[in-house]
Backbone as JSON, one array per atom type, in Angstrom:
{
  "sequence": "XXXXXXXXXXXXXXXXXXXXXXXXXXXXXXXXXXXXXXXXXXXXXXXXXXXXXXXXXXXXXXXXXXXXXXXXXXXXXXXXXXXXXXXXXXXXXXXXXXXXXXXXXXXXXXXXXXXXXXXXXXXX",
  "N": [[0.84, -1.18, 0.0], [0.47, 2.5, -1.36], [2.06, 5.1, 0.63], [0.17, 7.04, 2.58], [-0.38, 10.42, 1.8], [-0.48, 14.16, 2.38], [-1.4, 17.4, 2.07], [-1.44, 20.76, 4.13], [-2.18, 24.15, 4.06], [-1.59, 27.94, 4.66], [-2.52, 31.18, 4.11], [-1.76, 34.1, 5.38], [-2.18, 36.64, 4.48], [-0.82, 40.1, 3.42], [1.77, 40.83, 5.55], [3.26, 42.92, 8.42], [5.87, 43.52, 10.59], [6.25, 41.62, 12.86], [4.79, 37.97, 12.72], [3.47, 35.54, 13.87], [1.9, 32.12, 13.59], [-0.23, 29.05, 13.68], [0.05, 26.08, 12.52], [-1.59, 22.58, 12.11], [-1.73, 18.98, 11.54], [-4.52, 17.44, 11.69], [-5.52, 15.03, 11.65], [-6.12, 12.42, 12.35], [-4.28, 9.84, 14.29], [-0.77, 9.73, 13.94], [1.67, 11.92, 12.15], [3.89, 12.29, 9.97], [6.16, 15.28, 9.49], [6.72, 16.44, 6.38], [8.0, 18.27, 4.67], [8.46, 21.51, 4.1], [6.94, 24.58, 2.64], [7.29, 27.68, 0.82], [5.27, 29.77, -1.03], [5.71, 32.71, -2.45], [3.69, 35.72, -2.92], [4.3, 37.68, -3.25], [7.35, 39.69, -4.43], [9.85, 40.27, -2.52], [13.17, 41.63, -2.35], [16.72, 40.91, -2.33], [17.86, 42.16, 1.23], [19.64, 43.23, 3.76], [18.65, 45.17, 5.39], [15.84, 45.41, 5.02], [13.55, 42.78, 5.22], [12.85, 39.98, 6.15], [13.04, 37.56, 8.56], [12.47, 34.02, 8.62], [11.13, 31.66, 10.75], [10.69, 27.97, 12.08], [9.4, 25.73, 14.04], [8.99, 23.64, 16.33], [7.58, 23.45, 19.48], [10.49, 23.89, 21.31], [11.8, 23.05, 19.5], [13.56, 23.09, 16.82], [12.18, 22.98, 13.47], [12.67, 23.47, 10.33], [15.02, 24.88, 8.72], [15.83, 28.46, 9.64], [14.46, 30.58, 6.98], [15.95, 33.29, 5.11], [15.44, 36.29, 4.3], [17.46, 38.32, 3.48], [19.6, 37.2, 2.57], [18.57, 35.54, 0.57], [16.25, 36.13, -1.74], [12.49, 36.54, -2.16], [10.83, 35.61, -4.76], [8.07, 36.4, -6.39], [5.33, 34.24, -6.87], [7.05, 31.9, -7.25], [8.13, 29.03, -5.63], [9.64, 28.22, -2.75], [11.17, 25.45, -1.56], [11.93, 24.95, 2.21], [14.81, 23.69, 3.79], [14.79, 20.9, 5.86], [15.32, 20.63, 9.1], [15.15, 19.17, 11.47], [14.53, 15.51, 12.16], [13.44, 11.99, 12.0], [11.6, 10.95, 14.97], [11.23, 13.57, 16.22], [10.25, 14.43, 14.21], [7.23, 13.86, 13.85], [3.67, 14.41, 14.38], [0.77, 14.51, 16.36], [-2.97, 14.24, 16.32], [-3.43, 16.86, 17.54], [-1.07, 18.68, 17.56], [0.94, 21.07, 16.38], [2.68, 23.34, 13.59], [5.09, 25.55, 14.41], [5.17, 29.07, 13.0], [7.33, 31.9, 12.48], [7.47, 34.82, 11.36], [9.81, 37.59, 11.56], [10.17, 41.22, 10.9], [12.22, 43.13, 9.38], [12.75, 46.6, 9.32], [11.24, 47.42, 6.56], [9.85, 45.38, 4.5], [7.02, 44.03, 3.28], [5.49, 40.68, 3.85], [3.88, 38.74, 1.91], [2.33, 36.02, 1.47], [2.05, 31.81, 0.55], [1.96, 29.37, 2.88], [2.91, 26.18, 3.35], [2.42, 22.81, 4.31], [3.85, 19.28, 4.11], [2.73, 16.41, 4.91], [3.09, 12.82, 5.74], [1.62, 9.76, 6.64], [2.33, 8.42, 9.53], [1.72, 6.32, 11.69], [-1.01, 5.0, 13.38]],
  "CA": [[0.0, 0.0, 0.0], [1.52, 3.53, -0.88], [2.16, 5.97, 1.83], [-0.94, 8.55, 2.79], [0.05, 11.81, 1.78], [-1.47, 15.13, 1.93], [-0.68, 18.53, 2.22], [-1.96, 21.63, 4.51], [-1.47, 25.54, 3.67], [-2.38, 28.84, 5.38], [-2.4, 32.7, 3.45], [-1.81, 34.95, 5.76], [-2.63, 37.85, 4.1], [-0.05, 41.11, 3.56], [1.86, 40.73, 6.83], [4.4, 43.31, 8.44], [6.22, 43.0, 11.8], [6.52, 39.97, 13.54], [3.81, 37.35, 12.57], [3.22, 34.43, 14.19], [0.77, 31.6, 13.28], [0.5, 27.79, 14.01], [-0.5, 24.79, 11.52], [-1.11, 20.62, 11.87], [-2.98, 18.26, 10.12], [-6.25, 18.1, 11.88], [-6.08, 13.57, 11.14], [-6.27, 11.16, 13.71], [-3.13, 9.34, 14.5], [0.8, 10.48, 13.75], [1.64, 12.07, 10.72], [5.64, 13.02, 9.87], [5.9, 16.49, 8.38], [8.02, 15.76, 5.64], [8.81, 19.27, 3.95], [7.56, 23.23, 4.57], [7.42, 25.25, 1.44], [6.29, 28.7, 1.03], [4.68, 30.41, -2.23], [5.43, 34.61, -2.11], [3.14, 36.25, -4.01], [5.08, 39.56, -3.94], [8.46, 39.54, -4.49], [11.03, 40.68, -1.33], [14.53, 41.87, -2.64], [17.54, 40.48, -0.65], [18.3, 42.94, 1.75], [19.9, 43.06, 4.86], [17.7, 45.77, 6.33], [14.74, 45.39, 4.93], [14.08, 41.66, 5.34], [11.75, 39.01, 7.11], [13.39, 36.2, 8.53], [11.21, 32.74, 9.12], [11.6, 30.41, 12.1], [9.62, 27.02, 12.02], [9.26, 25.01, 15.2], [7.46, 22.1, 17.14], [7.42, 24.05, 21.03], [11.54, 24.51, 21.47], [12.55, 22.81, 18.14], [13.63, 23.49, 15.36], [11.77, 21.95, 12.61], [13.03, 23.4, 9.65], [16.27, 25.58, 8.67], [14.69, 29.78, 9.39], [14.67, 31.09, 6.07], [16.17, 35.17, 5.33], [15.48, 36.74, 2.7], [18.24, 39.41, 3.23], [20.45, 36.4, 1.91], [18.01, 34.52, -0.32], [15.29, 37.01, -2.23], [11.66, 35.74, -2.68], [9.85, 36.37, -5.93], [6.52, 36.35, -6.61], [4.97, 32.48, -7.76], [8.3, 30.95, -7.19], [8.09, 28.4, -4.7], [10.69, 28.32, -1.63], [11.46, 24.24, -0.47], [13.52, 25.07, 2.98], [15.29, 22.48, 4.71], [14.59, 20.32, 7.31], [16.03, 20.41, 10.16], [14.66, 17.82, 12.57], [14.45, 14.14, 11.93], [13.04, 11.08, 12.97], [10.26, 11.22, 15.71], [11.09, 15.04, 16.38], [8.83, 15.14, 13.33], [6.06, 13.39, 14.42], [2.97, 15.38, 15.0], [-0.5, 13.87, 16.78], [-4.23, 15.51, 15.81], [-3.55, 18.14, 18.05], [0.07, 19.32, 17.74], [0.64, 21.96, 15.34], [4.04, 23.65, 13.77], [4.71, 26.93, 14.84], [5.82, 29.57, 12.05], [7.32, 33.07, 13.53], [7.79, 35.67, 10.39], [10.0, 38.75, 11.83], [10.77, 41.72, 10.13], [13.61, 44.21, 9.58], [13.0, 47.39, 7.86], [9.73, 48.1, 6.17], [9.81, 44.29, 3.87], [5.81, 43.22, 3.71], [4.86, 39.46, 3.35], [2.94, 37.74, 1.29], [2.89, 34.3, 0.69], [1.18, 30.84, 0.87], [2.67, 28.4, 3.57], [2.5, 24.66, 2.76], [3.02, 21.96, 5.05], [3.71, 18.49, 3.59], [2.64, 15.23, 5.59], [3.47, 11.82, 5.26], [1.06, 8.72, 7.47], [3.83, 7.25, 10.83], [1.19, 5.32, 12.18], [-2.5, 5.12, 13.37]],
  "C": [[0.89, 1.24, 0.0], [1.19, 4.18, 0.09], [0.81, 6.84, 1.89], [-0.14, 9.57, 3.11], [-1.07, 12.82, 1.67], [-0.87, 16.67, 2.59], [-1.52, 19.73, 3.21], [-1.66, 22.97, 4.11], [-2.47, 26.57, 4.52], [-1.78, 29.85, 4.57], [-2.7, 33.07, 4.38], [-2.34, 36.44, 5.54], [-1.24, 38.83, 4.04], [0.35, 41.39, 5.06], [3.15, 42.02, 7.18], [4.95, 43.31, 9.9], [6.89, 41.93, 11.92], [4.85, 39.43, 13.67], [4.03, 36.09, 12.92], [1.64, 33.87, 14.27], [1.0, 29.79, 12.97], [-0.23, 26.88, 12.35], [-0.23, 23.57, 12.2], [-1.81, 20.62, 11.24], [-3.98, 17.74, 10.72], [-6.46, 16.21, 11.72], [-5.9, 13.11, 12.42], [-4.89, 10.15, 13.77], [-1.6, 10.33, 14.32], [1.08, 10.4, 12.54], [3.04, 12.91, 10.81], [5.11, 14.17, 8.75], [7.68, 16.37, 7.57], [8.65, 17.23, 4.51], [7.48, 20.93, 4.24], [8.26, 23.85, 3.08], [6.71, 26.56, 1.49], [6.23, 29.3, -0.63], [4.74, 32.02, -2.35], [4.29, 34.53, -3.39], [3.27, 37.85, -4.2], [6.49, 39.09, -3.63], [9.12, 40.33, -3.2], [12.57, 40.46, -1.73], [15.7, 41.32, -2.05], [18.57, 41.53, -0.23], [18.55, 43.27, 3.09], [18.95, 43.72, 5.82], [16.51, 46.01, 6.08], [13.96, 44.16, 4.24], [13.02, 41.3, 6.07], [13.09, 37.89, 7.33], [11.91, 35.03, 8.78], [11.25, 31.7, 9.46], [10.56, 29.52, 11.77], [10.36, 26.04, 12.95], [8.28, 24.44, 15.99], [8.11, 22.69, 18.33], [9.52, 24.61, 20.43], [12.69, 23.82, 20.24], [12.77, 23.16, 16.98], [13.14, 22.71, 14.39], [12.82, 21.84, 10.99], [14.46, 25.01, 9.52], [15.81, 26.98, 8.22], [15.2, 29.98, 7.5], [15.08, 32.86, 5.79], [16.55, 35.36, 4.64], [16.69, 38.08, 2.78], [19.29, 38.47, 2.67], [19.78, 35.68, 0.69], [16.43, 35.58, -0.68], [14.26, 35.87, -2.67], [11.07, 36.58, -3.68], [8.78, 35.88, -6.53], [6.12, 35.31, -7.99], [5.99, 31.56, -7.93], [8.2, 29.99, -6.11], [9.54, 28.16, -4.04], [10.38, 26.63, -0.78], [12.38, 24.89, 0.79], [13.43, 23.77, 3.49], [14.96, 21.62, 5.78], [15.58, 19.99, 8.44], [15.96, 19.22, 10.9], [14.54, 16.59, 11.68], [13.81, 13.0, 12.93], [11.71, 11.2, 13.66], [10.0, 12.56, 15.72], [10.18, 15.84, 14.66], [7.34, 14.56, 12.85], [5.01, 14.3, 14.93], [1.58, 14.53, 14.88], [-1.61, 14.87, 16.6], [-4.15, 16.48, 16.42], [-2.52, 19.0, 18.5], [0.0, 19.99, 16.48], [2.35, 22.85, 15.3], [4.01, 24.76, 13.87], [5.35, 27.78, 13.81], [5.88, 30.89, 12.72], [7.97, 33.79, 11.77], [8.48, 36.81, 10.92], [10.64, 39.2, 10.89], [11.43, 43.08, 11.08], [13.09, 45.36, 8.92], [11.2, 47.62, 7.46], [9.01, 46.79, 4.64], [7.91, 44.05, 4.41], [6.05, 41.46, 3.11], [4.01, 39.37, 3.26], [2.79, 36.79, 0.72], [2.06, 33.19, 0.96], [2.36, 30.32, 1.96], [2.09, 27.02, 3.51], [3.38, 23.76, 3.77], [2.66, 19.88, 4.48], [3.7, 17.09, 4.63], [2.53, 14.18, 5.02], [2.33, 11.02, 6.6], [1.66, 7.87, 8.21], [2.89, 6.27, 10.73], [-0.3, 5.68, 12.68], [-2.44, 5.48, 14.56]]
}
């Protein structure tokens, strides 16, 4: 039998500051999050001071590797895979754990973007 896959996403809307906002997958048993991708739909230049970074974490973990656009520019309908950090169980998440995404900014940089969270089926 192949794997149960399926994907979650949240639009924030035109964000500026510091934005924080959680996601899971809402299924019944343990489901590995197997990749975080984000979608801009406005482009952000890469610029040291006017910049978002973007943390992703399960409580005091790191899930995936922050992303900062003052090193890495997003442009609008390009899709952004980042890294994963964690492995193993530490990416295990039960119907009612959820990953935490923290957007801060530098400078006067808005976001706008999709966020996509990709799950894979551990166990029941």
């Amino acid at each position: 039998m192949p794997a149960q896959r399926f994907t979650t996403s949240y639009t924030p809307g035109e964000k500026s500051g510091t934005t924080t906002f959680y996601m899971g997958h809402g299924q019944t048993g343990e489901w590995t999050l197997e990749g975080v991708s984000l979608i801009p739909q406005q482009s952000i230049a890469a610029d040291g001071s006017n910049k978002f970074v973007i943390a992703i974490t399960d409580g005091s973990d790191t899930v995936a590797t922050s992303h900062d656009t003052s090193a890495t520019a997003l442009t609008a309908g390009t899709g952004v895979q980042l890294t994963m950090s964690a492995a193993g169980t530490d990416l295990e998440f039960g119907p009612t754990d959820s990953v935490k995404f923290v957007a801060t900014e530098t400078g006067t940089a808005v976001l706008e973007a999709q966020f996509v969270c990709h799950w894979r089926k551990a166990r029941v």
